[in-house]
N, C-alpha and C positions, 0 to 999 in steps of 0.2 A: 504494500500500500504506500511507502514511501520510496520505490523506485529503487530500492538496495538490494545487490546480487551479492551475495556471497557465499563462496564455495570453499566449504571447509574439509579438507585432505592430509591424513598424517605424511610422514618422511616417509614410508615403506609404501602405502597405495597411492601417492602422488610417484614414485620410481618404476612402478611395475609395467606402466602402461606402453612404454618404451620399448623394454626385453620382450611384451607381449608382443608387439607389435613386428619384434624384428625375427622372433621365432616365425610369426607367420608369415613372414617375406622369404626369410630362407627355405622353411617348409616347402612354399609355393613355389620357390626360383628352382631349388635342387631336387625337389621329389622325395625329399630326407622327413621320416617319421621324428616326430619331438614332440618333448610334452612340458611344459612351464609346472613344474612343483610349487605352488603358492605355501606359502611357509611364513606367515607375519613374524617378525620378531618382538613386537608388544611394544617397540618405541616410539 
């Protein structure tokens, strides 16, 4: 109601979106099976 966006993300799910992202560019480039292990570490 007063126009404010805020997006709140710790240190560990503000990093992950990246390796996700590059896991599936390589999957998809090389044909290579891979799996991301999510694993938070609580910090």
């Amino acid at each position: 109601e007063l126009g404010i966006h805020v997006l709140l993300g710790g240190h560990y799910a503000t990093e992950t979106f990246g390796v996700k992202a590059l896991v599936a560019h390589l999957t998809e480039r090389f044909g290579v099976s891979s799996e991301f292990i999510d694993q938070p570490t609580g910090l």
